[in-house]
C-alpha positions in Angstrom: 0.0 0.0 0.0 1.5 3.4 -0.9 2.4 5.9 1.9 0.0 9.2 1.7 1.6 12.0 0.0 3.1 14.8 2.7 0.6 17.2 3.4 2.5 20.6 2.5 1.4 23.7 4.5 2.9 26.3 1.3 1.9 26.3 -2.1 3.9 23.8 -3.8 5.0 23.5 -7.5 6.5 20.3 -8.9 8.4 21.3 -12.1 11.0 20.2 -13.9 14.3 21.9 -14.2 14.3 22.8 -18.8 10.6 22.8 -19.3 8.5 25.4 -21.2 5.2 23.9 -19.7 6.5 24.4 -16.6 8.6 27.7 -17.3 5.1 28.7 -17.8 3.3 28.6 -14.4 7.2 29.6 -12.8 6.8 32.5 -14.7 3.0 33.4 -13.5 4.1 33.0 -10.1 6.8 35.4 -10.3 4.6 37.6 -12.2 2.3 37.7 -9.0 5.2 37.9 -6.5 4.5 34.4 -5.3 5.7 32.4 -2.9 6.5 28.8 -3.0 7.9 25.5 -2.5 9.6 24.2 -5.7 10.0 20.5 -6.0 12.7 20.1 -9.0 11.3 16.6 -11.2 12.9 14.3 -13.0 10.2 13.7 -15.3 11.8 10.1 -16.1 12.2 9.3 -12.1 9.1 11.0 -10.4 9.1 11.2 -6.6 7.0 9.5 -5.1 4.5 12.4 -3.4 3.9 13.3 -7.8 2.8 9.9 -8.1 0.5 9.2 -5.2 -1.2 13.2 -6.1 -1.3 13.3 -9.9 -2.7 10.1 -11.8 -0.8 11.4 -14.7 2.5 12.2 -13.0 3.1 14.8 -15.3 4.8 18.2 -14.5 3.7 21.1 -14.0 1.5 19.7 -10.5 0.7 22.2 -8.3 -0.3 21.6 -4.5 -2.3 24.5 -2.7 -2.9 22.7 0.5 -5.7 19.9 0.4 -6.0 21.1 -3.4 -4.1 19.5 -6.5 -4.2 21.1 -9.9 -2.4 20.2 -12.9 -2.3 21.3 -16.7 0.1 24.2 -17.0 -3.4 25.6 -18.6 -5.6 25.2 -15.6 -3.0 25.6 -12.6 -2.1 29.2 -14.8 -5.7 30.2 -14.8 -6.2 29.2 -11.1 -3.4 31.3 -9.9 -4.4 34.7 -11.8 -7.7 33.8 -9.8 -6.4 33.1 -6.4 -4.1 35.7 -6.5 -5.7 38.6 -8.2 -3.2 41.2 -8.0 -1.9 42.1 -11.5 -4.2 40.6 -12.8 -3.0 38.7 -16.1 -6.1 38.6 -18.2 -8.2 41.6 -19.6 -11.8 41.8 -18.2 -13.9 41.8 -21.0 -15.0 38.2 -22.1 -13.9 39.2 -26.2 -10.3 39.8 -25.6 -10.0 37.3 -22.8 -11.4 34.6 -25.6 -8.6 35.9 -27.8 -6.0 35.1 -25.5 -7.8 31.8 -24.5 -7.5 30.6 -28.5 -3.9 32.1 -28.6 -2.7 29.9 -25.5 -4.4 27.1 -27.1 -2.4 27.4 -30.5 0.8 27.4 -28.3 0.1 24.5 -26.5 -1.1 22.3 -29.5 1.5 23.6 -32.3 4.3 25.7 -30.5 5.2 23.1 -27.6 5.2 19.8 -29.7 7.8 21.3 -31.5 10.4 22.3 -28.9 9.3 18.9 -27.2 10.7 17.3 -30.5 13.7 19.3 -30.3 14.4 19.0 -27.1 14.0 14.9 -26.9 13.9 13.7 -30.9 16.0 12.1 -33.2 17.7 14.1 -35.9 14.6 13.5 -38.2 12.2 15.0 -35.3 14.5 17.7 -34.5 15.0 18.6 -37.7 11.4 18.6 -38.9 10.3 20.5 -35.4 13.3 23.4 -36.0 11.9 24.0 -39.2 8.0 23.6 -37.8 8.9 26.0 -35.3 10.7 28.7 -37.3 7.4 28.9 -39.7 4.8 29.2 -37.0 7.5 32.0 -35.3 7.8 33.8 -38.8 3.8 33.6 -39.2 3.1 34.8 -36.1 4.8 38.1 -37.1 1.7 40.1 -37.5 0.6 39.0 -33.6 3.6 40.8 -32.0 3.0 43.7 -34.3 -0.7 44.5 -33.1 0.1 45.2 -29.3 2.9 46.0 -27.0 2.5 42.3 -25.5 0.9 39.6 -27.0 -2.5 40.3 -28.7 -2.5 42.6 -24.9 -1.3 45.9 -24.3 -0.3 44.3 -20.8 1.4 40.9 -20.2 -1.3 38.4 -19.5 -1.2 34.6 -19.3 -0.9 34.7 -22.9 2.7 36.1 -22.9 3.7 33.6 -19.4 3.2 30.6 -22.6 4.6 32.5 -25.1 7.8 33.9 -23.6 9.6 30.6 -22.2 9.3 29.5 -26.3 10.9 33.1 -27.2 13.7 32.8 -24.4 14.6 29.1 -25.4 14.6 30.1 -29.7 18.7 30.5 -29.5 19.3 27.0 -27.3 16.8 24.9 -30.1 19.0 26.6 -32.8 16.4 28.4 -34.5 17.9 31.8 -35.7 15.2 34.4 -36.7 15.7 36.8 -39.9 16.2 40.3 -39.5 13.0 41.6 -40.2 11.5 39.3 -37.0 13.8 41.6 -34.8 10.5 42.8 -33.1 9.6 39.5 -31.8 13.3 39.2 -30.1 12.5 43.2 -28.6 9.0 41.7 -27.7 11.4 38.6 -25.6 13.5 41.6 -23.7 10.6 43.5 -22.6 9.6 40.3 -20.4 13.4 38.7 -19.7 14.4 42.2 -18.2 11.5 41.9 -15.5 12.9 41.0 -12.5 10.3 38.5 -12.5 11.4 36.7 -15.2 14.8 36.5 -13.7 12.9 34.8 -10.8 11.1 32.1 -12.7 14.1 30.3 -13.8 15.6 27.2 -13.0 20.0 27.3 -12.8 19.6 25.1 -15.8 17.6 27.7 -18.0 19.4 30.4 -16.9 22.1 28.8 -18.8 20.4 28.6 -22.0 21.3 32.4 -22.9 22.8 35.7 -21.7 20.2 37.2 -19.8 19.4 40.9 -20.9 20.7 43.7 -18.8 
């Protein structure tokens, strides 16, 4: 019989340490100002407390006392909620619909293909690099319409976006000169302090961080 899972009296975040799923809710966190218990995961070795919580096991899992949440999509959402202050979603039910339908196209185009980078075989990384260079390249007109993304302040929307747009050098996808407004679009949110927060030692590697 499996032992109970620790009861945790802070909010708790199992993550792993290179992840842009997880990168995500990290970076909602530190956009709220946070505080938390990180649990680093070795997605191919979970401890035991992920496994007795979430029937998945998967990563991002996050642990708010008695309560379990996980989907980096439904833990995000919970937290601009719970902790309202800035908020991280417009308030009119239109816009927040766009940014619901932009998050969405991350998470079923965008994050398959630094997954297959990440963890493929030549074939898959080669096929995701050049998946992922067109949907960055046709997402031009996006970063052009608002300061942020589709927002004229950062919202969830940006928290999925940005961990792609911080990782673009480390998956070896170099951009054209005319998509410089998507890397000045990146340095708007890495020069946040909070963004500084959100990563992991091993991500902080991935790139000179922005001054």
């Amino acid at each position: 019989m499996a032992a109970s899972p620790r009861i945790r009296n802070a909010l708790t975040l199992f993550s792993s340490r290179d992840c842009v799923v997880c990168h995500r809710v990290r970076l909602v966190l530190a956009a709220k100002g946070v505080s938390y218990e990180l649990v680093p995961v070795d997605p191919s070795k979970p401890p035991e407390d992920l496994l007795d919580l979430n029937p998945y096991h998967s990563v991002p899992t996050l642990v708010d006392r008695d309560l379990v949440l996980y989907s980096a999509g439904v833990v995000s959402e919970y937290l601009d909620e719970r902790y309202p202050h800035p908020p991280l979603m417009p308030v009119d039910p239109l816009s927040r619909a766009r940014l619901r339908l932009a998050m969405l196209e991350i998470e079923k185009k965008w994050v398959p293909q630094v997954q297959a980078i990440q963890s493929g075989n030549k074939a898959q990384v080669e096929a995701g690099r050049k998946a992922l260079r067109e949907l960055v390249l046709s997402s031009l007109p996006l970063f052009k319409a608002a300061k942020f993304l589709l927002n004229p302040e950062m919202s969830l929307a940006d928290c999925a976006m940005a961990p792609i747009i911080f990782r673009l050098p480390a998956l070896g996808i170099v951009l054209p000169k005319e998509a410089k407004l998507i890397e000045d679009y990146g340095l708007r949110i890495f020069r946040n302090p909070g963004f500084l927060r959100s990563l992991t030692p091993e991500e902080k590697a991935l790139r000179e961080l922005p001054m």
